[in-house]
N, C-alpha and C positions, 0 to 999 in steps of 0.2 A: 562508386556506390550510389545507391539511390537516394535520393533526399527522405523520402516517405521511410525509408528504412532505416533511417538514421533517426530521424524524429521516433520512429519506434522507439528503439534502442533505447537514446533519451527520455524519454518516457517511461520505461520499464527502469532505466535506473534512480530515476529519482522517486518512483516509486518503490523501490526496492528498498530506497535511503529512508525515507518516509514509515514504512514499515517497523523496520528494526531502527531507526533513534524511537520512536514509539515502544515497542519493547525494552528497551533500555532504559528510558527513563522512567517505567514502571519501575526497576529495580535500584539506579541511581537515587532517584530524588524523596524516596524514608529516610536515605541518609546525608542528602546537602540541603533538606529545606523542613520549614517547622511542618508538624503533621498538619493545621492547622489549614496550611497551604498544598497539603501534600495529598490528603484525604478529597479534594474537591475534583482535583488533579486528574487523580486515579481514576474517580468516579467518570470524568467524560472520557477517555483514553480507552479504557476498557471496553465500551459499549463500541464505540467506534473499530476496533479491533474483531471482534466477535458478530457487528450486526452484519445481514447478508445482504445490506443496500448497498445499491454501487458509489464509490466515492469519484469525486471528481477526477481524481488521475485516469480510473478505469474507462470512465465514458471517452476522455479522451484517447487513451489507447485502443479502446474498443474503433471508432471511427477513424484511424491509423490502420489499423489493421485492416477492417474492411475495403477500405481504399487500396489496399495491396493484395486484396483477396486472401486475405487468411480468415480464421474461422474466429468467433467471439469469445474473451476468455469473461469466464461466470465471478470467478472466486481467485483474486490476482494471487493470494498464500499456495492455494493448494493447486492454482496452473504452475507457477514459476519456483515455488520451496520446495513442496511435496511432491511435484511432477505426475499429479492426477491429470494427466489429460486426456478427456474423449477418445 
């Protein structure tokens, strides 16, 4: 198997991970930490989830990909969750 294809892969899964412990710990941490702590929390988590700038993982899969000639993904949720793809 190719190296490039593998570092994909890699990529996409700790991406993946990164994702959903971010979701989760929106719903976990009202309940393991004071609000206090919990409210500031939310606050950067959220914007991060929701804005449409690319985050570091993407750029690097993006340049992964291109190197293997596949096409650029926009929105790593709705290429890889929701299977919106071009």
């Amino acid at each position: 198997m190719n190296i490039k294809l593998i570092s994909l892969w890699l990529v996409v899964g700790l991406h993946l991970f990164v994702v959903f412990a971010t979701l989760v710990s929106l719903f976990v941490l009202p309940f393991k930490v004071e609000w206090y702590l919990w409210i500031p929390i939310s606050c950067g988590l959220i914007p991060n989830l929701l804005t449409p700038g690319d985050c570091y993982l993407s750029v690097i899969e993006n340049r992964i990909r291109k190197s293997l000639g596949l096409s650029k993904v926009d929105k790593f949720v709705a290429y890889y969750i929701l299977n919106k793809r071009p």
